[in-house]
N, C-alpha and C positions, 0 to 999 in steps of 0.2 A: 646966736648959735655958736658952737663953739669950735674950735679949730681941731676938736675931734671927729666932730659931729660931723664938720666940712669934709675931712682926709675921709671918712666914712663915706659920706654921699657921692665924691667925687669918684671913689672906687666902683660905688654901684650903678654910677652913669655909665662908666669907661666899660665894666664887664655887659652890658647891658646892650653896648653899641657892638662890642665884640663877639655876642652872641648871637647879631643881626646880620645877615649876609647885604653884601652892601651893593648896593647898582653896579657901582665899578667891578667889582667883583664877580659879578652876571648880568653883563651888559645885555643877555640875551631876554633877561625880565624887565629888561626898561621900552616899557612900551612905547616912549616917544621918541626912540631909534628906529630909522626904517629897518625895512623885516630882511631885505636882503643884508644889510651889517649886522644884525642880532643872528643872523645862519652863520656868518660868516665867522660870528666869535664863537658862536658854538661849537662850529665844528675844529676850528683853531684848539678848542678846550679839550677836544677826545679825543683818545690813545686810537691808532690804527686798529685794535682790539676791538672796542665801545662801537666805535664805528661804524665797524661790520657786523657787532651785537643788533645794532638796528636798523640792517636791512631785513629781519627777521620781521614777521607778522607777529610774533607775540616775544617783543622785544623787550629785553632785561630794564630796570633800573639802575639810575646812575646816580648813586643818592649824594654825591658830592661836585655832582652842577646841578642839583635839583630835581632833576629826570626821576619820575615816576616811571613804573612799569607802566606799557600799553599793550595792548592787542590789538591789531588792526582789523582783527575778523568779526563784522557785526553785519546783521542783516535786517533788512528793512523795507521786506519785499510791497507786504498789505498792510503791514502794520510790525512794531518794532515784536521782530521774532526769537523764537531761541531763546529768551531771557526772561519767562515768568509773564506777570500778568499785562497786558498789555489790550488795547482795544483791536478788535480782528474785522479788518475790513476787506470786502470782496476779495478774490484773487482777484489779480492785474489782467488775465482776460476777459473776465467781468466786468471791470474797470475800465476795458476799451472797447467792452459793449455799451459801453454809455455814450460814447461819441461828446464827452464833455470837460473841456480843458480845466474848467474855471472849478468841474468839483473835483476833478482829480487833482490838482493844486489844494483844492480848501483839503483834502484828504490827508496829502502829502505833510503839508503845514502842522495836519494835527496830530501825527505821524511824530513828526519835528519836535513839537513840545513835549509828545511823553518821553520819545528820548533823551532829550535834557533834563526831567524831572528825574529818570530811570538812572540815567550817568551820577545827575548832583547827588542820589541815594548811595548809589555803589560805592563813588570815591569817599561819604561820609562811612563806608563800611570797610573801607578798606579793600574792592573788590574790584581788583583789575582783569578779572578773566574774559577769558573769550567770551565775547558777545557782550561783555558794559562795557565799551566804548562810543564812539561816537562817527566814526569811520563806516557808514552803512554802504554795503556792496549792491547797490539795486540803483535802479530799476533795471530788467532786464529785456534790452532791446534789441534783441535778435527777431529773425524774420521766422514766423511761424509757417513755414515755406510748406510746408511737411504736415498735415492732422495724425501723422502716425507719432509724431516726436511727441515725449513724453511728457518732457519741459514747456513745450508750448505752452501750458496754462499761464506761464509766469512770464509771458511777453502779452503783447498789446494786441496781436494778429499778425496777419498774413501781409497788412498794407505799413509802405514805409513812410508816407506823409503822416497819415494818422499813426502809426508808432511814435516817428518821430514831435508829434505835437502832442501827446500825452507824454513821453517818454519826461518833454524838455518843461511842461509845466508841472508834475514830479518832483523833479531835479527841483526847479525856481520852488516849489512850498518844504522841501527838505533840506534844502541850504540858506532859505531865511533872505532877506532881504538889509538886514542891520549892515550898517556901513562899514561898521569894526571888525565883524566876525561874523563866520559860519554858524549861524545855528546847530546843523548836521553837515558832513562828508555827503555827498550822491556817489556813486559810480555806476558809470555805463559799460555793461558786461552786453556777451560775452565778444569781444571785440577779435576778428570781424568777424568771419565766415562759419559760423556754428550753429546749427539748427539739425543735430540725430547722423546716422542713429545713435542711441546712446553706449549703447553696445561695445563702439568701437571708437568713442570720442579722444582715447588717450593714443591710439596708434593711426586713427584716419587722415588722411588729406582730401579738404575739401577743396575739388577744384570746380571754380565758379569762371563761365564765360568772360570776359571782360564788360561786356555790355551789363550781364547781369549784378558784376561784382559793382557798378557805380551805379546803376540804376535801382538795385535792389537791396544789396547789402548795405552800403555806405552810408544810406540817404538821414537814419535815426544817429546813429554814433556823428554825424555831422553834425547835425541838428542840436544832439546837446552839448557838443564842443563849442562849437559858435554859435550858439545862439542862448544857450540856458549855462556857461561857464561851468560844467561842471568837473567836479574838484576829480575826480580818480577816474582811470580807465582799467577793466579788466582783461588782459588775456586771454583766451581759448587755449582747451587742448590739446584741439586737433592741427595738424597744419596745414598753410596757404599756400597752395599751389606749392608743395615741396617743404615749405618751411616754416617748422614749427610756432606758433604765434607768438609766443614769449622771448622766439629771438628773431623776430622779423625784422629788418632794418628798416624794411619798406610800409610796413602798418607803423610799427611805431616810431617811427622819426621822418622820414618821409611824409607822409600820409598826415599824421598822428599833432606832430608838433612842426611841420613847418609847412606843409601845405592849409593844414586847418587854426595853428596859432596855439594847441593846445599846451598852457601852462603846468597843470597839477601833475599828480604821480599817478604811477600804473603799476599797477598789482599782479601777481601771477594767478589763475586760478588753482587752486589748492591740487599741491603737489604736480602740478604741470611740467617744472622744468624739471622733475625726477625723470618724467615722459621723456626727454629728448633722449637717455641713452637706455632708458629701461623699455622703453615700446616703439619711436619711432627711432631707433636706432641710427640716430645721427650724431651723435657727439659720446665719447668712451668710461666717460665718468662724471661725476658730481659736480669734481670743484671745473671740468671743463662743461658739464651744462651751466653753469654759473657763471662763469666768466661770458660764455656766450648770450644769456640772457641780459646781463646787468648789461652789459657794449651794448647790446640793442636797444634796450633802452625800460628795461623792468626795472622797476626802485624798489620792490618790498616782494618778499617772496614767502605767499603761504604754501609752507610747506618746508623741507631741513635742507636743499639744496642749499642754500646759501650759508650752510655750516662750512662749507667747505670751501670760503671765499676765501680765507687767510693760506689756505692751501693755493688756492690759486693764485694768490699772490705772488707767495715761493715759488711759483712756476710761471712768473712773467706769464700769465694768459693776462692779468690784469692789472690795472696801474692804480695807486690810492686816489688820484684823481680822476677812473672813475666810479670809484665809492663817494668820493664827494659830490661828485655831481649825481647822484642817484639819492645819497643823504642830503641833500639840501633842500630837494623836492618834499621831501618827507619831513623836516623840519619845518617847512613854509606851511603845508597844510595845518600841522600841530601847531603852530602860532595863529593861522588865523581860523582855530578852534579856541583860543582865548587862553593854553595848556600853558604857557609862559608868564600872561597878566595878571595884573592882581584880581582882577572882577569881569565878566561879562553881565549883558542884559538880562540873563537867562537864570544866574546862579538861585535866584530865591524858587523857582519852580520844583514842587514837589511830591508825595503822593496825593495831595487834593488833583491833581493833571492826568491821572492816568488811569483810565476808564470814566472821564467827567461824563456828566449826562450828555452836553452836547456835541458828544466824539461819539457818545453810544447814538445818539439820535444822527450824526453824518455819518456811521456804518447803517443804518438802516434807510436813510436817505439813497446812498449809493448803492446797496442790494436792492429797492424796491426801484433805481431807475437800468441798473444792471438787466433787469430778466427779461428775456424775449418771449414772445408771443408768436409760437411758429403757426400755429392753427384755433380756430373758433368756431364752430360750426352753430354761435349763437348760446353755446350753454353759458358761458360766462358772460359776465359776473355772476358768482352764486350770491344768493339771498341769506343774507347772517341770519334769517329765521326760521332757512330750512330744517323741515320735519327730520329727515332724519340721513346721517351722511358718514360713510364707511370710508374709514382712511386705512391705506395697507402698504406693502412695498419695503423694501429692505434697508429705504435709508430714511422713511419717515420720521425714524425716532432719533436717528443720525446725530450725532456733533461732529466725528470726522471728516462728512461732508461739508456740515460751514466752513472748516480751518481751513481747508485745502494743505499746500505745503508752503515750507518757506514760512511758519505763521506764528503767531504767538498764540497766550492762551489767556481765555477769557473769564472771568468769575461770573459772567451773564448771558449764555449763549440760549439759544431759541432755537429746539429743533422745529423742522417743519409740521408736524403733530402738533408741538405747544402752541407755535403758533395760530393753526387752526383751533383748538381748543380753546386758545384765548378769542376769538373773533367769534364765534359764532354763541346765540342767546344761549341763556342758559336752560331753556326748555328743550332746546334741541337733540335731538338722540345721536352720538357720534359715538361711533367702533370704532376700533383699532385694532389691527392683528399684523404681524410682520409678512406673513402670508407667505413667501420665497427666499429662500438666499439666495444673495447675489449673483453668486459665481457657479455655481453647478447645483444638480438637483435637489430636494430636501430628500433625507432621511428618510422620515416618517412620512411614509405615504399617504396618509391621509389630510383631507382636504378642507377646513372649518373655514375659510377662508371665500370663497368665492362664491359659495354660496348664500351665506352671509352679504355679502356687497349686494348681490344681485336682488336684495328684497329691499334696497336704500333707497332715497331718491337720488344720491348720485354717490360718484365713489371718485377719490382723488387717490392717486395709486404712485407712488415715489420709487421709480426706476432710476438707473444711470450705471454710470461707472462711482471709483470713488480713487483718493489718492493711492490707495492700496492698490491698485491695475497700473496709476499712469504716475510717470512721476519720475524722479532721478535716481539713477544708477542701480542703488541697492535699498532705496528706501520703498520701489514699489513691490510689497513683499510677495504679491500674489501673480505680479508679472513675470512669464518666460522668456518676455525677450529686456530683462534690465530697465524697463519703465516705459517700454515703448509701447504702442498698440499694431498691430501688424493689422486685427481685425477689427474695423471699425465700428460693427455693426451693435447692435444692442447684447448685453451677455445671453446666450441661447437660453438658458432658464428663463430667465427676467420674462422672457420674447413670448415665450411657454404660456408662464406664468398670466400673462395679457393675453396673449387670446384664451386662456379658461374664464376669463375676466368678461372677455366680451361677446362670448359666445352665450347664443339666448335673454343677454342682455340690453334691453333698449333707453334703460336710464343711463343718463350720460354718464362716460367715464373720460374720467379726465386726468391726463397722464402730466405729472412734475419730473423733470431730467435733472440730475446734478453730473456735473463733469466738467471737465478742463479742455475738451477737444471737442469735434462731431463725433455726432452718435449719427453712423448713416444705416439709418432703416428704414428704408420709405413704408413697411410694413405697421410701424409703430403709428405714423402721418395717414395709415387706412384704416387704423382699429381704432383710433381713440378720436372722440368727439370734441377734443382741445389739448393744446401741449406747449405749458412751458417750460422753458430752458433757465435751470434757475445757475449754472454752473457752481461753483463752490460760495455760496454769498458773504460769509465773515458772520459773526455774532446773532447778528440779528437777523440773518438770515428767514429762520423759519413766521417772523414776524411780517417780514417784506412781501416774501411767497402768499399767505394772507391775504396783505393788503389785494394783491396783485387777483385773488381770487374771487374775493369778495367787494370787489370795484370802488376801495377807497382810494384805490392808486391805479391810473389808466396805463397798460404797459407801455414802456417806449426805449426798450434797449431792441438794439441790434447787432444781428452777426457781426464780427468783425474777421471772422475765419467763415471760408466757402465751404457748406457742408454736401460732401458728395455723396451721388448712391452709394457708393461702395470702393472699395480700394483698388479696382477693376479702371478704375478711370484716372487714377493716377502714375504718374511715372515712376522709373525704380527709385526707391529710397533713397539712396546712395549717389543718385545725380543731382547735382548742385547747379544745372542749367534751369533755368524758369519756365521754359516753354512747358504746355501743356501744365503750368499749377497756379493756382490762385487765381482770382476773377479775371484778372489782365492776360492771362494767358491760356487758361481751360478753353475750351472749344467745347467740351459735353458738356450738358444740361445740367445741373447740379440739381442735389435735392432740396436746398436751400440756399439761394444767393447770398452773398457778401454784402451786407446791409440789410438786409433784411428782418421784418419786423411788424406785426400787427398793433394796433390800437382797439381802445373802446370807442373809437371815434375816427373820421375821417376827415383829410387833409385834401386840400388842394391848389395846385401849381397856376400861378397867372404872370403873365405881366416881365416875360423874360428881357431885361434890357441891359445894356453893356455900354463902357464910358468911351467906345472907341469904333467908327467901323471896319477897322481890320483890327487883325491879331497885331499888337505890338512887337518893335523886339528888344526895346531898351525899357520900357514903363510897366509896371503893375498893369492888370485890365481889372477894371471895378467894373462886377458881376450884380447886377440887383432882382429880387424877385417877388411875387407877391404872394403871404401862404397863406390863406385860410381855415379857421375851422368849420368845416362844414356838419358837424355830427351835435350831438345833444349833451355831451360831456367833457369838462374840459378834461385838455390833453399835451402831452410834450411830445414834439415835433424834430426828426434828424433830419436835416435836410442835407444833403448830398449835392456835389456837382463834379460831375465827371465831364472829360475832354478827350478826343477818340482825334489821331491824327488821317485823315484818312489816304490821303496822296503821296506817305512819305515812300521811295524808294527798297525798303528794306523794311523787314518786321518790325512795329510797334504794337506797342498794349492793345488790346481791344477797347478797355478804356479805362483812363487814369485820376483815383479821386484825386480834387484839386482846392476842395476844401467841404467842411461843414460845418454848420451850426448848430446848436439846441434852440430850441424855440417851444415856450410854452402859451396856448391859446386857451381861450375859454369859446364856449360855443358861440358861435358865430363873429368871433372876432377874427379881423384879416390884420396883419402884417408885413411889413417889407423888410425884407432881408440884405444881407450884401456880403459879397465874397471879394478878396484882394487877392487875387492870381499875380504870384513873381514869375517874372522873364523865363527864370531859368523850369517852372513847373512846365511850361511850356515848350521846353526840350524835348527833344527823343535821342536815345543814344544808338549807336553805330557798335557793328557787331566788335571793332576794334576799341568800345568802349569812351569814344568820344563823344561830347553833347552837342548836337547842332539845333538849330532852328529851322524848321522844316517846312518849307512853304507849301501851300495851296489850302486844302480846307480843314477846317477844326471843328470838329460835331461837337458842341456842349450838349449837355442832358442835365438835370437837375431833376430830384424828387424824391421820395422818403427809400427808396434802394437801386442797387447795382443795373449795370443798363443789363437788358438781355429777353428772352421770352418767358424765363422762368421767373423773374421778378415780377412781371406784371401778370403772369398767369394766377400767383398766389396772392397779388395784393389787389387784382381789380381793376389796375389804373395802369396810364402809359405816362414814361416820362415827358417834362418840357420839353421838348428839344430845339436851339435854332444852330447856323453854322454859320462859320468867317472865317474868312481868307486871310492867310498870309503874303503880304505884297512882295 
């Protein structure tokens, strides 16, 4: 070679290495540096400017540290939404009709992969916008306190153990398990006190008893703090006992990170801190709602308030350190997102991942274990051979009832019609007419409709609400009161509509509900010969309803919200005390319990035994039981065990779940169960909001729903029950 050839090659080494940014150089992509000195140089690297650029939810790039544009606004309520195709799994009260940790995990998980598959697409596109990120704002664990709130579909229920134990197995299948990195962000919204109305969510103050605020608010946003690590918290609206949520000192640093441990960042909900001086009129302007938000301890602010950080600055409200400490939060999650390394586990994931078969096959797994079975009067299961079977009702033909809200969208949805259509032979004669709209009378008064059904052998008739009545703010477009329901009852057409249905008719008619709340009409539970509650199912939906019809699938979802006669029995909206709401504190009779739920088969309770004779006050109590199927087909089983305190000096629950299981039996097969009761489920708190342990007797109950008269009126049966003292 010659000593041209050399001074040549040598040059195009040198420009070569020069053209490589070098570890020294962004110590913050050297992954074998801990994460706290890789923040710590980052943030050494930006201008007081940059900074502040990223406390912003759709934060600039920084193309000379590296820094790509991000969004932090993604959502990932049933399935990865807002962002094209995606697989669409039940809404989350659907989801906590299942009473099933281990599938709403395998859900989450599957959740988790198409969003890495959807990100690795984007960033190969170039496409940083809202919603291809990786920062998902769900699940949403507020207390469905309220069937009038609108949003309620997109929480778990009314109950805070079971919130919180779906909430926290969720979170565990969307943030992944890999040692390195986050598969996905979780965040647990809306943190604390926010459940309606929705009306008035940017100028309200919720104020919550103290007993109610640790017994009933608290108990989920704990739960996936400590116990499911999840990465983001979101702010509320409205404010706490006075003080707007996004500048509470007391939720979030208090409470948030030194009573609970909580590490990651907390988000505003979008445009919230505008709220402090444009609705709840406590702070004068922007860059002072800013300064007061970021001090309390909010890191990312969706929404423009935090435009006006550098202004705040200039006005000593705030000091750069603390933008540092608010950016560093936010640096730490986007490093253990993998946004700084050369590779994570994940990056080969791509469009083969999203809508796979066995993501469409666990959306239809979880609608077909979601749907409740409120009444049977013995017509179901239909026979996939019957002669001849009239489908009607205004969401039969429906997809806007699968998605529900908050959802993505699917290239393979199944209304409830197809699904029927696909299930039954094909000799069979099936009609279809839409027969009513929804929401007020039809037009055309004439009636092809009902006469029709009443010459079938039976008629399946698709009633409910749909997102279009309930729902958030501005998206429920046909709602008066901004997404809320005031009136629970069934839409007066619909109601109409049903009894022309079953007047003079004595072939079964058999009524499907889609919705996000109760539908309280005891009317509807007198006219119809069977009634499930399919609530918004996801994709597969009208597939599941099917099964559910034609007894390839025995039901076995249950209430997770108490459905009452009517709004007649509940307290004003607006009061955020417990008494008088949800199973643990209703005193009227509902029109269907909390748990609640039929089968094609029946269960029964033996063999109640416990690891201790008295109630403990420092140990677990291991709970055991023995379930059988007593019926002709197999079946999946919720087993429930509730604890009623009954001697304590001051109001407690009438009774508080304290755990449940799935269990699936085939007929006549018996198994033993077991429940692990912690110390502290065993508490009751004090009106000043303290947890004591409360001595004298403790009623257990265990059995397929909520204790009460109306439980066992509708199912048949009475629950186990034994008691134990506390010494």
């Amino acid at each position: 070679m010659t000593k041209k050839n050399l001074w040549v090659m040598g040059w195009l080494v040198i420009s070569l290495l020069l053209s490589l940014p070098a570890v020294a150089e962004r110590p913050w992509e050297n992954p074998e540096m801990a994460t706290d000195d890789r923040v710590e140089a980052l943030l050494t690297a930006m201008s007081l400017e940059e900074k502040a650029g990223q406390l912003l939810y759709n934060a600039p790039g920084i193309p000379r540290l590296g820094m790509k544009p991000y969004n932090w606004w993604n959502e990932a309520l049933h399935g990865v939404a807002r962002n094209g195709r995606a697989t669409v799994f039940p809404q989350p009260i659907g989801l906590g009709a299942m009473f099933d940790e281990d599938l709403v995990y395998r859900v989450a998980s599957a959740i988790s992969d198409e969003a890495r598959a959807k990100f690795n697409i984007a960033q190969g596109m170039e496409n940083y916008s809202q919603y291809a990120g990786l920062t998902f704002w769900s699940p949403n664990v507020n207390l469905f306190r309220d069937p009038r709130w609108g949003r309620g579909m997109e929480t778990y229920g009314e109950d805070p153990l079971l919130t919180g134990r779906l909430g926290a197995a969720f979170v565990r299948g969307l943030q992944g398990d890999d040692p390195q990195h986050m598969k996905a962000a979780a965040c647990a919204k809306h943190y604390a006190v926010h459940s309606g109305p929705e009306a008035l969510r940017h100028e309200f103050d919720a104020v919550a008893p103290p007993r109610d605020f640790n017994e009933s608010y608290l108990p989920a946003f704990k739960a996936l703090v400590t116990e499911a690590n999840v990465e983001c918290v979101m702010c509320a609206y409205n404010r706490v006992d006075g003080v707007p949520a996004c500048g509470s000192e007391r939720l979030l640093d208090q409470i948030l990170r030194q009573d609970w441990g909580f590490k990651g960042h907390v988000v505003s909900d979008c445009w919230a801190i505008n709220d402090f001086h444009e609705h709840h009129k406590v702070s004068e302007d922007a860059a002072s709602s800013a300064a007061w938000a970021l001090k309390a301890g909010t890191d990312v602010n969706c929404g423009d308030a935090y435009r006006a950080m550098l202004e705040a600055l200039e006005r000593e409200l705030v000091a750069e350190a603390d933008i540092d400490r608010a950016l560093s939060r936010l640096l730490r999650t986007r490093m253990k997102l993998g946004f700084f390394d050369p590779a994570t586990a994940w990056d080969e994931l791509g469009e083969e991942v999203v809508e796979k078969p066995e993501h469409v096959a666990l959306a239809r797994e979880a609608a077909q274990k979601s749907i409740v079975m409120l009444k049977n009067d013995g017509v179901l299961p239909l026979k996939q051979d019957i002669r001849t079977l009239y489908v009607t009702g205004p969401f039969a033909a429906s997809n806007d009832v699968l998605l529900g809200n908050y959802n993505g969208l699917s290239s393979d949805t199944v209304s409830i019609l197809e699904g029927i259509t696909g299930k039954v032979s094909a000799g069979s004669t099936v009609q279809y007419k839409y027969g009513q709209l929804p929401y007020r009378a039809n037009v055309n008064p004439m009636d092809w409709t009902t006469g029709g059904a009443k010459e079938s052998d039976a008629t399946v008739v698709v009633l409910g609400i749909s997102p279009l009545l309930e729902g958030e703010e501005g998206a429920a477009i046909v709602s008066e009161s901004l997404g809320d329901r005031l009136d629970l009852g069934l839409p007066a057409a619909q109601l109409e509509f049903l009894r022309k249905l079953r007047e003079g008719h004595e072939k079964p008619v058999i009524v499907v509900l889609t919705g996000g709340s109760p539908i309280a009409s005891p009317e509807v539970h007198e006219l119809a010969d069977a009634v499930l509650f399919a609530w918004y199912p996801g994709q597969q939906g009208g597939n599941a309803v099917a099964d559910v019809l034609f007894g390839d699938v025995s039901p076995s979802g249950r209430l997770p919200i108490t459905f009452p006669t009517s709004v007649a029995q509940l307290p004003p909206y607006e009061d955020y005390a417990m008494s008088g709401r949800t199973y643990k504190y209703m005193n009227e009779e509902p029109l269907y319990p909390f748990g609640y739920g039929l089968s094609y088969t029946k269960f029964n309770y033996t063999d109640l035994k416990f690891s201790e004779t008295a109630v403990p006050d420092a140990k677990p109590l291991e709970v055991s039981v023995a379930v059988s199927n007593t019926g002709t087909v197999a079946g999946n089983e919720v087993a429930q065990l509730y604890v009623t305190v009954q001697d304590a000096p001051f109001e407690t629950p009438r009774a508080s779940l304290v755990g449940f299981q799935t269990v699936e039996l085939q007929p006549g097969e018996n198994r033993v169960i077991s429940f692990r009761v912690q110390p502290e489920q065993l508490r009751v708190f004090k009106q000043d909001g303290s947890a004591v342990a409360a001595g004298g007797r403790h009623l257990f109950q265990v059995g397929g729903v909520s204790p009460g008269n109306r439980g066992e009126q509708l199912t048949g049966t009475k629950l186990l029950t034994a008691t134990l003292e506390r010494n």
